[in-house]
N, C-alpha and C positions, 0 to 999 in steps of 0.2 A: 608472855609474848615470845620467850625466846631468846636470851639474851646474847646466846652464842651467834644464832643468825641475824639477829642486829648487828652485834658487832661485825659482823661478814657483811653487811649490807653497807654501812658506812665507808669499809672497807676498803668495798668496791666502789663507790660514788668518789671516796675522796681518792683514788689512786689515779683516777682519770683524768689527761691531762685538760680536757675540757672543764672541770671543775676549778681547778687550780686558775685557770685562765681566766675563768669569770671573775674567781675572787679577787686577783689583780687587777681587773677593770676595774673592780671598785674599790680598791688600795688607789687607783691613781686618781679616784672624782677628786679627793681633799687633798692630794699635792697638786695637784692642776690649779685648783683653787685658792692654795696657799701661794704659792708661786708667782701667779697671777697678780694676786695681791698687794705680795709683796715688791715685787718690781715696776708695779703701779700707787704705791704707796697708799692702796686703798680705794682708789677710784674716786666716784663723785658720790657713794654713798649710794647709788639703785644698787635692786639685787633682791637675792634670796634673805627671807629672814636671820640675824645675828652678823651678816655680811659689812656692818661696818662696824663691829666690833672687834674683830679677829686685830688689827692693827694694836690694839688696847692690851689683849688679851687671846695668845695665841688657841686656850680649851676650846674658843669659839669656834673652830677649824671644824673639828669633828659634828657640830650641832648641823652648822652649814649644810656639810658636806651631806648628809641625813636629810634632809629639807631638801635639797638636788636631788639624792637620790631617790626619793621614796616615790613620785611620781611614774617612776619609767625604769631608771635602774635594775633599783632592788626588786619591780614585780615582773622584769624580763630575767633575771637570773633564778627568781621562785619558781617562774612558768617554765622555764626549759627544763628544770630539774623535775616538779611534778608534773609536767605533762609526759616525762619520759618515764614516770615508774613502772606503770602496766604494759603502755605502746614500747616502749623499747625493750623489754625482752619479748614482748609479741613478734619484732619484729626480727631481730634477731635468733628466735627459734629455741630461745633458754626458758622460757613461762611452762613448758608441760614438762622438762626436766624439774625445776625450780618445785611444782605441783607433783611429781614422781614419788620425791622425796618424803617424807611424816612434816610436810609443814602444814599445810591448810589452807582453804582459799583466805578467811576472815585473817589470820596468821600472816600470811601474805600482805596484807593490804594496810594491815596495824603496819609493819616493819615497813613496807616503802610509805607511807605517810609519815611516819617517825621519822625516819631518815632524810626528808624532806623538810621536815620542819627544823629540822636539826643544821640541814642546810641553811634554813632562813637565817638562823639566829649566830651560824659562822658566818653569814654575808652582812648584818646587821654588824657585828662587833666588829667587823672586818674596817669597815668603812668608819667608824667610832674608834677605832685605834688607831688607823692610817692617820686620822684627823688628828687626835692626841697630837701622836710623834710627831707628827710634821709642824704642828703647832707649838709644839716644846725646841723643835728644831731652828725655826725661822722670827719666831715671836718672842715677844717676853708674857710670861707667866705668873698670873698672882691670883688673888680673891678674886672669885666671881661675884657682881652687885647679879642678883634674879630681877624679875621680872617685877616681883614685888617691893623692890628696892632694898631688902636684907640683903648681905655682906657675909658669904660662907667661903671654907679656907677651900683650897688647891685642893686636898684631899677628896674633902666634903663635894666639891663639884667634878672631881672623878669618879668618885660614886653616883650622882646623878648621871653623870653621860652614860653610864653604865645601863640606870636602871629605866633609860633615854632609848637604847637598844633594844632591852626586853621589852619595852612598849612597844617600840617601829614593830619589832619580831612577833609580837601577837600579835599586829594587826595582818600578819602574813600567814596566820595559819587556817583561816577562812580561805584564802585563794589558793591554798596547798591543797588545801579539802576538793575545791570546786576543779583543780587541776589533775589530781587524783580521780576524780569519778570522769572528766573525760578522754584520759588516758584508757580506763575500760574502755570506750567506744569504741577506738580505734586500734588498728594494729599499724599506723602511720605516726611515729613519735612526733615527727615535726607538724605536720596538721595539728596534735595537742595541743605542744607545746606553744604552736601560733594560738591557737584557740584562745588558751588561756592568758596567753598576754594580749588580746583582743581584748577580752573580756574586761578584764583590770583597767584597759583604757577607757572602754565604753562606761565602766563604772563611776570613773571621773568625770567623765564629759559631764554622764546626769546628773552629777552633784553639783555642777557647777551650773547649773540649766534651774531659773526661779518655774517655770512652767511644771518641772517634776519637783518640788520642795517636798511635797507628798511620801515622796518616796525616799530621799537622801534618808531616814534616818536607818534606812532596811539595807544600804549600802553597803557590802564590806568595806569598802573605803571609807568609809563616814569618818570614823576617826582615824586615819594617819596620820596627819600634820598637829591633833590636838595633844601634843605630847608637849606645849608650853606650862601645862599645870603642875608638872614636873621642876619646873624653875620657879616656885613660888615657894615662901614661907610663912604657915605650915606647907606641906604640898598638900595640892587640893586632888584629890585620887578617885572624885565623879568621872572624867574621865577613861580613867583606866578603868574602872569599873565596869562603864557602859560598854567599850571596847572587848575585855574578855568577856561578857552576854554573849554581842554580837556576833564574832568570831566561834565562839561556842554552839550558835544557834546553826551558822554556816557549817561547822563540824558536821553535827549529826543528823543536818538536813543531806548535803554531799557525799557526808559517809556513806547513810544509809543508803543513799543514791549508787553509790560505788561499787559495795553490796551486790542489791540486786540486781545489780547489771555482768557484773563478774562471775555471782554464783551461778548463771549459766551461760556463762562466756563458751564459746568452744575455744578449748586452747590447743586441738590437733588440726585444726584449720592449717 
């Protein structure tokens, strides 16, 4: 792949203060929500799932905050980043210098999809740490009871929030793919980037519509939220399973898609 020009690509993505900015937004959903919380001693119990736990046990902060996020958040900060990998040095005027060089189109498109997904999974742990600390900050902290009613230590369930992240974070590399191949379309990043956090809505909507049941299970979204399997003892890992297929399936449907749309891209336009 390149590992020189990956690490030049990350580089470049994380030096931007645009970047930085995003991740902050989503540092602040689980203080907001902590906060909230705690100055409300908890509310009356509505809410996002683990929401009236957090008062119990502050690890809940970060679950929460995850279950906020995954709706609209976390696929608005995936979307601006892949929809800006091709369109924004199209637009910009850096993709036929970028192409000058001994990289390669296919070359090319592995590193900013890597570098993208690599984004997912800092905005993922981003908001899974924010949640942590501010949890450890304002709460009291002990054993977490799962789902299943087993009793595992502090440690044991910082490990789950952990491998709670790399789940949200696969479910994000299907729309990194689909955001990637319409960044080729355009040489307008922000058209992409709307594109694709369009898309990610519309995806929801249909899942949530019993008229397309047909169809939810072909959703990249299908599993984002089913990351409670994870809080059970043994963990039951049908789930995650199913979810890297799906996202898999998105890969190198959208790849290919990417692909042939790039390979003859004009990039002296």
């Amino acid at each position: 792949m390149g590992f020189g020009f990956f690490a030049s690509e990350l580089s470049v993505l994380f030096r931007r203060r645009r970047t930085w900015a995003m991740l902050g937004a989503l540092a602040a959903i689980p203080v907001l929500i902590a906060v909230a919380i705690r100055l409300t001693d908890g509310g009356d119990g509505r809410g996002p799932a683990f929401l009236d736990r957090i008062t119990q046990n502050g690890l809940f902060v970060g679950m929460t905050a995850l279950v906020v996020s995954i709706p609209l958040f976390l696929p608005l900060t995936v979307g601006v980043v892949a929809g800006d990998t091709i369109a924004g040095e199209a637009s910009t005027g850096t993709l036929r210098y970028l192409l000058v060089s001994p990289v390669g189109r296919i070359r090319l498109l592995v590193v900013k999809y890597a570098a993208a997904v690599v984004f997912s999974l800092a905005a993922t742990v981003t908001v899974a740490l924010a949640g942590i600390l501010i949890g450890f900050a304002l709460f009291p902290v002990g054993p977490v009871t799962l789902l299943s009613g087993d009793t595992i230590s502090v440690g044991e369930a910082l490990l789950r929030s952990m491998l709670i992240a790399a789940y949200v974070t696969l479910g994000l590399v299907g729309l990194s793919a689909i955001g990637l191949f319409i960044s080729t379309l355009t040489d307008a990043p922000v058209g992409a980037m709307a594109a694709t956090v369009v898309l990610s809505i519309v995806s929801q909507v249909l899942g949530q519509l019993s008229q397309t049941e047909w169809l939810h299970p072909w959703l990249f979204s299908y599993y984002w939220l089913d990351f409670a399997d994870l809080l059970r003892q043994p963990i039951e890992w049908s789930s995650f399973g199913g979810n890297a297929l799906l996202q898999l399936g998105y890969v190198i449907v959208f790849g290919a898609l990417a692909y042939g749309r790039f390979a003859s891209k004009d990039v002296l336009s």
